[in-house]
NUKOLLO-697404 format. One line per 2 residues: number of its first residue (from 1); for each residue z, x, y of C-alpha. Coordinates in pm, whole numbers, plus 50000, padded with zeros to 5 digits. Layout:
N
NUM	Z,X,Y; ...
***
This chain:
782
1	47764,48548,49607; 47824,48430,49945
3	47597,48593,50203; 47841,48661,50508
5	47939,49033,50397; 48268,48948,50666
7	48418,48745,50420; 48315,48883,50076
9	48468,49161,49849; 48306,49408,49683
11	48381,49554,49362; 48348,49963,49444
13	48196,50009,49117; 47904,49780,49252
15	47855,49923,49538; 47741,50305,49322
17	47393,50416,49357; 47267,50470,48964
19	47059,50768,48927; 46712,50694,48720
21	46792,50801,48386; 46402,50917,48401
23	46368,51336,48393; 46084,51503,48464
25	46126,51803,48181; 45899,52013,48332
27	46185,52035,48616; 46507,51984,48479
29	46652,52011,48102; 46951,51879,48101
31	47034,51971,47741; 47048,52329,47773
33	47373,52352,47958; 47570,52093,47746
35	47735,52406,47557; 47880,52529,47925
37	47998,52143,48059; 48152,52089,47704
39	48355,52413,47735; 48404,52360,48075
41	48540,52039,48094; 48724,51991,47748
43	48809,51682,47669; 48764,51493,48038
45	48460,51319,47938; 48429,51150,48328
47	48412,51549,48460; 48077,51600,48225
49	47911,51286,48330; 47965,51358,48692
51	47810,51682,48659; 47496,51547,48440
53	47432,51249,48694; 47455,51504,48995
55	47215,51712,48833; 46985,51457,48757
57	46970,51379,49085; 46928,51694,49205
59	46694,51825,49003; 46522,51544,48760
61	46243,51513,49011; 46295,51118,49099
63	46377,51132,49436; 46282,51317,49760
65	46606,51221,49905; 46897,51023,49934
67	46705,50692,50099; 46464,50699,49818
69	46763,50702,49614; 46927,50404,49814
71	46574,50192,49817; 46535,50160,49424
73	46891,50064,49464; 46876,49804,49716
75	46585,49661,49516; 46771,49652,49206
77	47116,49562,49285; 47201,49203,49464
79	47510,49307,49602; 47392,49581,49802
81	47151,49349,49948; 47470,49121,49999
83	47671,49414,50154; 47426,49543,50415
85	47157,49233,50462; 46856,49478,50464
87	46733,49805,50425; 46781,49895,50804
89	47122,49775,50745; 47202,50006,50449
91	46987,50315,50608; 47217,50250,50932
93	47562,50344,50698; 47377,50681,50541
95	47520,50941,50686; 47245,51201,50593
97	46940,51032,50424; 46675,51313,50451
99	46867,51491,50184; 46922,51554,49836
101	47303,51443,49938; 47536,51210,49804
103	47888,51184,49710; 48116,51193,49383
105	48462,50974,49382; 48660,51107,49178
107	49030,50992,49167; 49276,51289,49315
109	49444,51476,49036; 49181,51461,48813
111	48998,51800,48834; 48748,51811,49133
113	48754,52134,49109; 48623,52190,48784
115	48323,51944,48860; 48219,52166,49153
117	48262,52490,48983; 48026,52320,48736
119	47782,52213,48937; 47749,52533,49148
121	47733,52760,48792; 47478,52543,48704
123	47248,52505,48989; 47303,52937,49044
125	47200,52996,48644; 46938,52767,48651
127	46784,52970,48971; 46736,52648,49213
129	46964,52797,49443; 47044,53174,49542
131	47400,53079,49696; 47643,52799,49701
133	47856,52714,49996; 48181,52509,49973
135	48349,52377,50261; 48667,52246,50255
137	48874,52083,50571; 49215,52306,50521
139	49337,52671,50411; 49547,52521,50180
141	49257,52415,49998; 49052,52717,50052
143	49334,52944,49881; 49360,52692,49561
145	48943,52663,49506; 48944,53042,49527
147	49213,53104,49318; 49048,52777,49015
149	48726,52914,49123; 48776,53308,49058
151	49001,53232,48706; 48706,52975,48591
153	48465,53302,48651; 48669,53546,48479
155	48661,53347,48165; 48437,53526,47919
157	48453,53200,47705; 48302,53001,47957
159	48020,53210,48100; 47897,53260,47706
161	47816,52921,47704; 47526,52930,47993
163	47217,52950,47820; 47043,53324,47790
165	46793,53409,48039; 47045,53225,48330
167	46922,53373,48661; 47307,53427,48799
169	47541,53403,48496; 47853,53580,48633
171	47900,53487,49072; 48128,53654,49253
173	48345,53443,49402; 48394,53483,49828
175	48540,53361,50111; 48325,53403,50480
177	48483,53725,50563; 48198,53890,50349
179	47810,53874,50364; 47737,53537,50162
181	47484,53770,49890; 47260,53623,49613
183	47460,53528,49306; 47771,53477,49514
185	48021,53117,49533; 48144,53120,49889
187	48468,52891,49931; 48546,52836,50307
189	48744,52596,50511; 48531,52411,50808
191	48638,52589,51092; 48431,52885,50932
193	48125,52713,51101; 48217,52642,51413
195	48076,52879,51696; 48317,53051,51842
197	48463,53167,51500; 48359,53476,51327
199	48236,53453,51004; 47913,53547,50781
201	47817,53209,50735; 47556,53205,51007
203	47373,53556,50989; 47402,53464,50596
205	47246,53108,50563; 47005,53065,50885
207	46683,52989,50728; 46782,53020,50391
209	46897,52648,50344; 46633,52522,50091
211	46806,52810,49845; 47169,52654,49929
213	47328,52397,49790; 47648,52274,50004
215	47980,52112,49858; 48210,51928,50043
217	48569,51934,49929; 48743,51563,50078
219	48416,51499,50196; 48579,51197,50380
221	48670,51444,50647; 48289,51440,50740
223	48290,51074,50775; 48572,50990,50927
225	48693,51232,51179; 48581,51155,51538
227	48753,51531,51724; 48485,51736,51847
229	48544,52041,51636; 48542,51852,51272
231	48231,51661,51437; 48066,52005,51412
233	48097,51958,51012; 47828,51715,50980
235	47619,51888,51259; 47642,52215,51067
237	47480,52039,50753; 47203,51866,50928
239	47101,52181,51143; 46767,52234,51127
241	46831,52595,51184; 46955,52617,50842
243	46757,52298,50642; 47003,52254,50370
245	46827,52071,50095; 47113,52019,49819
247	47472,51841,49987; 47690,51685,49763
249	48044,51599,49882; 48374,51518,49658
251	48633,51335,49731; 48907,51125,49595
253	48953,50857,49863; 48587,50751,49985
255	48610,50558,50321; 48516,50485,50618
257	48832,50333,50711; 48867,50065,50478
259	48442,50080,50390; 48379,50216,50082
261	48067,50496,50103; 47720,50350,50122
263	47583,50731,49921; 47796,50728,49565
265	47636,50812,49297; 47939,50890,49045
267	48267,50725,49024; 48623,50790,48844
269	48858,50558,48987; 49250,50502,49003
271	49277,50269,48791; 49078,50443,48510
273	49234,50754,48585; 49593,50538,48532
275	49478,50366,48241; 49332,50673,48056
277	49696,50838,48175; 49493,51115,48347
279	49779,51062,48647; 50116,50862,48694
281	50138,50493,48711; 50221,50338,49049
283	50481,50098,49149; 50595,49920,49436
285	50847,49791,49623; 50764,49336,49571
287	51107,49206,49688; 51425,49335,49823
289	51734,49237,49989; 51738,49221,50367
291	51986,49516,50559; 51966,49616,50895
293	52179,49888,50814; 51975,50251,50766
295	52300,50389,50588; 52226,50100,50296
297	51876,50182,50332; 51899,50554,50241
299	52140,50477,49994; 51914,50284,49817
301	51606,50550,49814; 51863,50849,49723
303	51935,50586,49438; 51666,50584,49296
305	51545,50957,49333; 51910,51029,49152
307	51754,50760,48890; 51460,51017,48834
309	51631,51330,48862; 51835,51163,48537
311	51542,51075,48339; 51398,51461,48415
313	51681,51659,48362; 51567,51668,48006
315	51183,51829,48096; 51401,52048,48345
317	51206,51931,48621; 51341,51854,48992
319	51223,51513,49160; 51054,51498,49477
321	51055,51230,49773; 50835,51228,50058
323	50880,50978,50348; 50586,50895,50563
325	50620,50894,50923; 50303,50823,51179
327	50402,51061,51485; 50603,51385,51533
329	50847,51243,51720; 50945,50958,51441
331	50927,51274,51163; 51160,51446,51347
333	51405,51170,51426; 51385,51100,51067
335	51416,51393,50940; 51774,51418,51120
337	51855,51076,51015; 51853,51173,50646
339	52026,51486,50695; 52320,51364,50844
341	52272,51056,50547; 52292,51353,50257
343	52532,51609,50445; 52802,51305,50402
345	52657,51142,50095; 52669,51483,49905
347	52922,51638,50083; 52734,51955,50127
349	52685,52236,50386; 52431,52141,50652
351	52263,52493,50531; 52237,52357,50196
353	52060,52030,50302; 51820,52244,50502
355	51730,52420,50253; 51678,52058,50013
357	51487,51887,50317; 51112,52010,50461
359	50996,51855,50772; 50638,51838,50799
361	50376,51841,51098; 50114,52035,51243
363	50263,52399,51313; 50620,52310,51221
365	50793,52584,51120; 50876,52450,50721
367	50479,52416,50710; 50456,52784,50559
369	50681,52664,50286; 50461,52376,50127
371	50326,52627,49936; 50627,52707,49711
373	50757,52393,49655; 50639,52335,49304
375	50815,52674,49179; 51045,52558,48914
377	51370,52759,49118; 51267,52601,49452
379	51539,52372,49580; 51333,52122,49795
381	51392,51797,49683; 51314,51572,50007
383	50965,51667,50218; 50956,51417,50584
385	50557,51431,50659; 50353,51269,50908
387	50080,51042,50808; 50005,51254,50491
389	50070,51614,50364; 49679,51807,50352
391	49468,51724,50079; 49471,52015,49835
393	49863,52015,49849; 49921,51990,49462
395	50277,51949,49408; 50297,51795,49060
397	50692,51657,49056; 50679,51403,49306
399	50825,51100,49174; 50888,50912,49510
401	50663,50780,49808; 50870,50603,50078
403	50629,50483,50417; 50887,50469,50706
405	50685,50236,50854; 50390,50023,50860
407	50140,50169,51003; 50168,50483,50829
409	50034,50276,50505; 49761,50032,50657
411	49421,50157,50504; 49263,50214,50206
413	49187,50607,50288; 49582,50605,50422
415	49710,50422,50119; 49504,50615,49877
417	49589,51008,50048; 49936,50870,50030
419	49906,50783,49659; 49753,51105,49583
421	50012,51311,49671; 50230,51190,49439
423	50000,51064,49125; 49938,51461,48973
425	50090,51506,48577; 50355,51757,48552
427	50195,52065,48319; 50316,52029,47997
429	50396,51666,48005; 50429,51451,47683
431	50533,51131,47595; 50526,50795,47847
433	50280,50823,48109; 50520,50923,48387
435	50530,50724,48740; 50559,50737,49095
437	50784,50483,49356; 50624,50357,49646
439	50955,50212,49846; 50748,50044,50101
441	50929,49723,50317; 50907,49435,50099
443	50748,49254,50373; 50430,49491,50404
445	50405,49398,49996; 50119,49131,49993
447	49946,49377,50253; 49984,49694,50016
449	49898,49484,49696; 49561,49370,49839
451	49440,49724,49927; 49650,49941,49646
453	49481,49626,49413; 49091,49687,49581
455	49141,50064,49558; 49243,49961,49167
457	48979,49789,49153; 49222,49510,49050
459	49025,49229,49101; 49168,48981,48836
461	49195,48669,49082; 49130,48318,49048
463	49082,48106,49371; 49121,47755,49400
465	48950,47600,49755; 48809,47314,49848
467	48515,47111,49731; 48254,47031,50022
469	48163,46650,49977; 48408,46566,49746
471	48528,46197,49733; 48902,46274,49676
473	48903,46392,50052; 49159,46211,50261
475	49296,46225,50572; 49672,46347,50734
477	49855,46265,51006; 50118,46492,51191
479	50275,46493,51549; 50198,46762,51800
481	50540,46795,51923; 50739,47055,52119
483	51109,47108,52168; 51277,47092,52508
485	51616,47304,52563; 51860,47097,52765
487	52157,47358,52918; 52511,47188,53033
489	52706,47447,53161; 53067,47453,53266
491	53215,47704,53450; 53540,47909,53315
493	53855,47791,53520; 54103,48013,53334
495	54137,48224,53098; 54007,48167,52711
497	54269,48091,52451; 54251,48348,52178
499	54394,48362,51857; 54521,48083,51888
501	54594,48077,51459; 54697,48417,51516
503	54390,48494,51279; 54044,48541,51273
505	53854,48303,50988; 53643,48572,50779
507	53351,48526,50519; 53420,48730,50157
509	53216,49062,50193; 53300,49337,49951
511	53273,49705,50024; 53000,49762,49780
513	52754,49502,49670; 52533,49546,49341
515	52171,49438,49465; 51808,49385,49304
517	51476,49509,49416; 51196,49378,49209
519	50926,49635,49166; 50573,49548,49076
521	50336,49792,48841; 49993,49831,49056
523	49795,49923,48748; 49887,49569,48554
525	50099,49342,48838; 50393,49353,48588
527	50730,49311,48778; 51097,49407,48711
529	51443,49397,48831; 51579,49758,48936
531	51941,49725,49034; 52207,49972,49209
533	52504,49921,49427; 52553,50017,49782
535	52847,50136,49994; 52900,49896,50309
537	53061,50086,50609; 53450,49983,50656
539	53644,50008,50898; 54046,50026,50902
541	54229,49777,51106; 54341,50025,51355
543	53988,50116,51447; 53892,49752,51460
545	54195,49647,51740; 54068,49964,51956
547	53729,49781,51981; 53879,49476,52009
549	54072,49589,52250; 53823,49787,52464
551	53625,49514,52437; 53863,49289,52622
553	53906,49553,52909; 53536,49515,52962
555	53626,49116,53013; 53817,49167,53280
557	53750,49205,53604; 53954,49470,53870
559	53819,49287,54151; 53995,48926,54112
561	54157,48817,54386; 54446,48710,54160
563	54622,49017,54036; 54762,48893,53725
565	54336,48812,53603; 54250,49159,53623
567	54460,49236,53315; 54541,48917,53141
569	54412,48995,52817; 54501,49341,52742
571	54816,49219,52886; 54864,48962,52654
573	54719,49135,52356; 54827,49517,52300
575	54596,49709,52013; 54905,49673,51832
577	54930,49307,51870; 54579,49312,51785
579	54617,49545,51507; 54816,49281,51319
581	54586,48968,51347; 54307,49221,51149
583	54572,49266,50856; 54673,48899,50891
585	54271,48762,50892; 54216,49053,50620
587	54541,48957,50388; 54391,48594,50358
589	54070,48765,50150; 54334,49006,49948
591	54188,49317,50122; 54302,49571,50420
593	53949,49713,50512; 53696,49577,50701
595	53344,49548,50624; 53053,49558,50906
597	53009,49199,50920; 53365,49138,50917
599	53402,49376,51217; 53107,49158,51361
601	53308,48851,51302; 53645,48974,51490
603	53405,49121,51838; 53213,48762,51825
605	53545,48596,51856; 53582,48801,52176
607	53214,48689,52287; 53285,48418,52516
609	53525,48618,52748; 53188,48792,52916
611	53048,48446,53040; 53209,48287,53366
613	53048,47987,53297; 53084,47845,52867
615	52712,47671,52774; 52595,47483,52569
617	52171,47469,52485; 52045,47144,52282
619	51688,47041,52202; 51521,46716,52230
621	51183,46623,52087; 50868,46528,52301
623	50611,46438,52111; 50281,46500,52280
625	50063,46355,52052; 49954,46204,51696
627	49681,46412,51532; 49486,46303,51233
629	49290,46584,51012; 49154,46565,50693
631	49223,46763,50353; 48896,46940,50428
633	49059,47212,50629; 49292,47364,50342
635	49284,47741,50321; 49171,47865,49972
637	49449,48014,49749; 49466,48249,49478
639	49614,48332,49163; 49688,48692,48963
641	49612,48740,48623; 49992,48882,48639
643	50109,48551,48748; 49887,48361,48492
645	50083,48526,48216; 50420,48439,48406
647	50493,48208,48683; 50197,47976,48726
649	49951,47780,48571; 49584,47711,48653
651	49420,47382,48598; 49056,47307,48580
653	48764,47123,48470; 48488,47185,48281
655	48302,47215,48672; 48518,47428,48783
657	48312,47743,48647; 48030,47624,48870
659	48227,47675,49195; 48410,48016,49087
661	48302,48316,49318; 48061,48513,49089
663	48347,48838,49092; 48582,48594,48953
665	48343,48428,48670; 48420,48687,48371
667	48795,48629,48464; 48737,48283,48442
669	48567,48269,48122; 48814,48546,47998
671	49133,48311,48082; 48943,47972,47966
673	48898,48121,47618; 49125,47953,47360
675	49424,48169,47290; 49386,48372,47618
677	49731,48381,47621; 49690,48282,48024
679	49841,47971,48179; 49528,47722,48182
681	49483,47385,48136; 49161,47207,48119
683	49197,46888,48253; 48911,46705,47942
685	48862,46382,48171; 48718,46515,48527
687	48733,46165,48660; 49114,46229,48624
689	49129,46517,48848; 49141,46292,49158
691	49222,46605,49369; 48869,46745,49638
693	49004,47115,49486; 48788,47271,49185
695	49113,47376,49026; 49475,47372,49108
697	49728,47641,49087; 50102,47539,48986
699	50362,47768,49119; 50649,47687,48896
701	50682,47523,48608; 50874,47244,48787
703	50449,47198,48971; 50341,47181,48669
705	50492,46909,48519; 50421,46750,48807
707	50076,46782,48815; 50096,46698,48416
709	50242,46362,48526; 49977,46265,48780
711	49709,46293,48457; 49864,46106,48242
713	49689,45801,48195; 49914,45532,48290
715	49967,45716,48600; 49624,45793,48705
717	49532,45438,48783; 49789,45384,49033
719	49669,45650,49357; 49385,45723,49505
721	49379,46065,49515; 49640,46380,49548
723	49633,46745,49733; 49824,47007,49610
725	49912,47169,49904; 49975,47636,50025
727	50289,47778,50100; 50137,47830,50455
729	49967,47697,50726; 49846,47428,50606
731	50062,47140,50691; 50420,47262,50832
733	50674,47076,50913; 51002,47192,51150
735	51314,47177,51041; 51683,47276,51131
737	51998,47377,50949; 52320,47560,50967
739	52363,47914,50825; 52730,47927,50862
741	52826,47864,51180; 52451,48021,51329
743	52183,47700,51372; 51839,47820,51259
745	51491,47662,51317; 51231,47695,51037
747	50890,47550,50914; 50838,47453,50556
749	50497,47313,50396; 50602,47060,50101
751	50426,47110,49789; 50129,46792,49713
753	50025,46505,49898; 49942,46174,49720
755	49743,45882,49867; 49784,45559,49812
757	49601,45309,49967; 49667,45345,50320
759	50028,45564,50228; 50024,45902,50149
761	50344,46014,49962; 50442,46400,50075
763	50595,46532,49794; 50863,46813,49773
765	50877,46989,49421; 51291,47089,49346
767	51460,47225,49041; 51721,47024,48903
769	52005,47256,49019; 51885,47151,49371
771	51874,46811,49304; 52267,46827,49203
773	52392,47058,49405; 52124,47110,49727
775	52173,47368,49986; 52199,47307,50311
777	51866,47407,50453; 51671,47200,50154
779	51943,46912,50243; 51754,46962,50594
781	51429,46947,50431; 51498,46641,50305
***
């Protein structure tokens, strides 16, 4: 593994601290509460084991603390040692080593709860502790722990199970208002130990902490938060006033930012969660068509929350969409946007879309209503939050996730709060694992992949980079170049002729357009098409002349010297007048509406009436330089095991293994064995492989054949060696072209390189419906 912990990954799962099997059974006998776990936890097998390794840990008499804990671990596990460099390093990122603390990740909507009721039963009935106290950042989640908490201790069933002689078999469940007694669960939110707040917590507890054992409910709180009052959470559990011995936090989304917790000792990720169908799949927004227009843009969300209200009708359940924002004022803005969008699209009262709609934010006034929401006769349907709705907000029928913008979806701990929201199983629910929309912005998909796929712990990736030393190195050259605009103006010395057709030359847009949006599957990067049509805005041609029209007023100006100038064009052209070249230009395309861009069309052909002066801007080349570098400085690239089974192909040598990143060697060996049903080609000759990468990834199958054809052996005797080159960065070249009648400037990075004595052949891979028929920009290419 490389050693610079900057630019390595880290599995999660390798980052746990194992608890010692070993038990002292003069302290702890595990055994003897396997009746209570097994009725406790049913059939959730990953609930039980986090309760026994907890235990073990607390009580198996291995370890004084949490940094004895993390020393055996650093000495045993070489990626730890990778991750922090040395044991200062690691003790640095503990955030309270002279404990028996740690943390549990365990995936939201998988039963936290129930793990925490279990360990405080236990640790009560087996008389370590006289009290438990758990802390929890929200009210919301106080009232739902109390209410799991005091129906878990009600249950005859379940308390039957502890073993006879149990110090405390039956707690009493509590909240801080009351004396915190012996024998007695006491589920608070954090604010419950701050100073200025009454509660019993401190007459209770001070001095008593070596009988307390402390949970933390979205222990991430105590990490993360930097305010001064949820600062006072951590202070409260290392105050030596009270000496708490036992801490153990929960949580579901376990960072620092995007570092994953250096004190785990039990882990039940996403992706297992998702695989064992514990929660919904997730999928995500991969590609979709560009529109500026936030009309098309609703339409397209409402689309697909109508698609899920179809498929639920049958389970009589009501679909949910939340939309992200990052600040109050963007919620709010929102939040209007969409109501005006549904008042029109549904053509209902503006009471009735209040009532659908909940706008979300710290003392906002539908706040209170959160609560209800998952009451099968409550008509919410669309909930506008910002950042993320509270943890412990367990709504079970939310079906869609849509981040209004970027940054309110740009970390793990964002990304997976967001997620969790929306991942919880409908009660009752049978059949296909059911599954929840992210409709992110395409663009922000290669972002959202790499941290939905870490949180995953998708790591099936194969890199190809280059090879240090290798002989096939050669060098490129390229000019450093830049482009200077050259203006000729010349001034207006009458007016513009308009219309001179008597009609206005239009592009074929229709008023509704059927569209594509590939979605990807996080748990198994398996893509689809989803398709729907949207509406475009049109406009009549009456409407269009008035802007046309008012538009030309604007051109004028009331302070020419020459009276006839300061009206010559409405003069000339009446809205009637102008009226009839619309439904002339419109008649030509067999329609009498105009779309947007058609109404965009008709002002542009008013756009040179605002300049005095017409110009014209051209660019000319000076080339600064010729630079020379070498194919050392390619960027790695990757391949998914997705695209392996797809789009690309991988090929490799029998070295290649010996260069793979050590995460990425049982993927290797998994997609090299015969019948993988993977994309791979071993390349038997290496001498053949006249390329300084370890292994080359096609992109199409077009590369491919390609690639095929410089191995073949007639061919490999006539180059030197070849480069297959990224789609970025790498080597660009400029280029311009014509989109209609707009000019546009782009870089494009052709696909290999081949060298041939002193030539090197730059080679662009095209299908063959290019090569017949090319489009302009790859004719520009070219």
């Amino acid at each position: 593994m490389a050693k610079n912990a900057n630019n390595q990954r880290f599995r999660n799962e390798d980052l746990l601290l194992k608890v010692s099997p070993a038990i002292d059974r003069a302290k702890w006998d595990e055994s003897k509460y396997e009746d209570f776990i097994e009725e406790l936890c049913e059939t959730r097998e990953y609930q039980k084991e986090a309760i026994r390794t907890t235990l073990r840990y607390l009580l198996g008499g291995e370890y004084p603390d949490l940094r004895a804990l993390a020393k055996d671990n650093l000495e045993e596990n070489s990626t730890l040692e990778t991750r922090y460099g040395s044991w200062a390093g690691m003790q640095r990122h503990l955030q309270i080593p002279y404990k028996l603390a740690a943390s549990l990740d365990l995936a939201t909507g998988t039963g936290k709860s129930y793990v925490m009721y279990g360990l405080a039963a236990i640790l009560l009935a087996e008389g370590v502790v006289d009290r438990v106290l758990v802390l929890c950042p929200s009210t919301t989640i106080e009232d739902g722990l109390l209410e799991k908490f005091r129906q878990l201790a009600s249950r005859a069933d379940l308390m039957d199970q502890l073993p006879v002689g149990s110090k405390i078999a039956a707690p009493s469940i509590i909240n801080a208002s009351q004396t915190i007694t012996q024998g007695s669960i006491c589920v608070e939110n954090y604010h419950a130990i701050l100073e200025h707040v009454g509660s019993s917590i401190s007459d209770s507890l001070k001095g008593k902490g070596s009988r307390v054992a402390v949970l933390n409910d979205e222990t991430h709180h105590v990490a993360n938060e930097s305010a001064a009052k949820t600062k006072k959470w951590k202070e409260f559990l290392t105050n030596p006033d009270y000496d708490f011995r036992y801490i153990i936090g929960v949580s579901g989304t376990c960072y620092v930012a995007n570092e994953y917790f250096s004190d785990v000792i039990f882990r039940y990720s996403l992706r297992q969660a998702m695989e064992e169908k514990y929660v919904k799949r997730v999928e995500y927004v991969a590609e979709m068509p560009r529109t500026g227009d936030p009309n098309e843009k609703w339409q397209v969300v409402c689309s697909k929350h109508e698609e899920a209200r179809s498929k639920l009708k049958k389970r009589n359940i009501k679909p949910l969409t939340i939309i992200v924002t990052q600040t109050i004022a963007k919620c709010k803005d929102v939040a209007e946007e969409l109501k005006a969008f549904l008042i029109e699209e549904a053509g209902q009262s503006p009471e009735t879309i209040n009532e659908k709609v909940l706008v979300v934010y710290n003392n906002a006034p539908d706040v209170y209503k959160l609560s209800r929401v998952d009451m099968p006769d409550n008509p919410v349907e669309w909930i506008i939050a910002v950042s993320m709705l509270n943890e412990g907000w367990d709504v079970k029928r939310v079906f869609q996730i849509v981040p209004h913008e970027e940054r309110a979806f740009n970390s793990k701990l964002l990304i997976a709060q967001v997620l969790g929201r929306g991942l919880r199983v409908p009660v009752g629910w049978v059949g296909e694992q059911p599954e929840v929309t992210v409709f992110n912005h395409d663009s922000w998909a290669p972002r959202i992949r790499h941290l939905v796929n870490e949180i995953l712990e998708i790591e099936k990736r194969l890199t190809s980079r280059i090879l240090e030393g290798s002989p096939n190195h050669f060098d490129l050259h390229t000019i450093d170049y830049t482009l200077e605009p050259t203006s000729i103006k010349k001034p207006m010395e009458r007016e513009y002729n308009l219309f001179t057709k008597g009609y206005v030359d239009l592009a074929t847009d229709s008023a509704s357009e059927d569209v594509s949006i590939e979605f990807e599957r996080a748990s198994t990067g398996q893509r689809y098409m989803w398709q729907t049509t949207i509406q475009h805005k049109t406009y009549t041609p009456r409407q269009i002349a008035i802007d046309m029209y008012n538009r030309l007023e604007e051109a004028q100006d009331p302070e020419d010297p020459d009276p006839k100038m300061r009206t010559i064009y409405t003069d000339k052209f009446t809205i009637r007048k102008l009226e009839k070249i619309v439904q002339k230009s419109l008649a030509r395309l067999d329609t009498d509406v105009a779309t947007e861009s058609m109404k965009q069309k008709f002002l542009q052909s008013l756009g040179t009436l605002r300049r005095k002066t017409s110009e014209n801007v051209r660019y000319t080349t000076k080339i600064n330089s010729f630079q020379t570098f070498s194919t050392e400085q390619r960027q790695a690239s990757s391949v998914s095991a997705a695209e392996l089974r797809s789009t690309k192909a991988f090929f490799y040598t029998y070295q290649t293994r010996s260069s793979v990143a050590d995460e990425q060697i049982e993927f290797f060996d998994e997609v090299a064995e015969p019948g993988s049903g993977y994309k791979v080609i071993q390349v038997a000759n290496r001498h053949d492989f006249k390329t300084p990468l370890n292994a080359a990834i096609a992109d199409s199958d077009n590369e491919r054949r390609f690639i095929n054809g410089l191995l073949q052996a007639e061919n490999v005797t006539k180059y030197d060696a070849w480069l297959k080159s990224t789609s970025m960065r790498f080597y660009e070249i400029d280029y311009a072209w014509k989109k209609g009648e707009h000019p546009k400037r782009g870089k494009f990075s052709p696909d290999f390189f081949v060298k041939v004595g002193d030539l090197v052949v730059v080679v662009e891979i095209k299908g063959d419906e290019e090569l017949r028929e090319p489009s302009a920009e790859n004719f520009k290419k070219n």
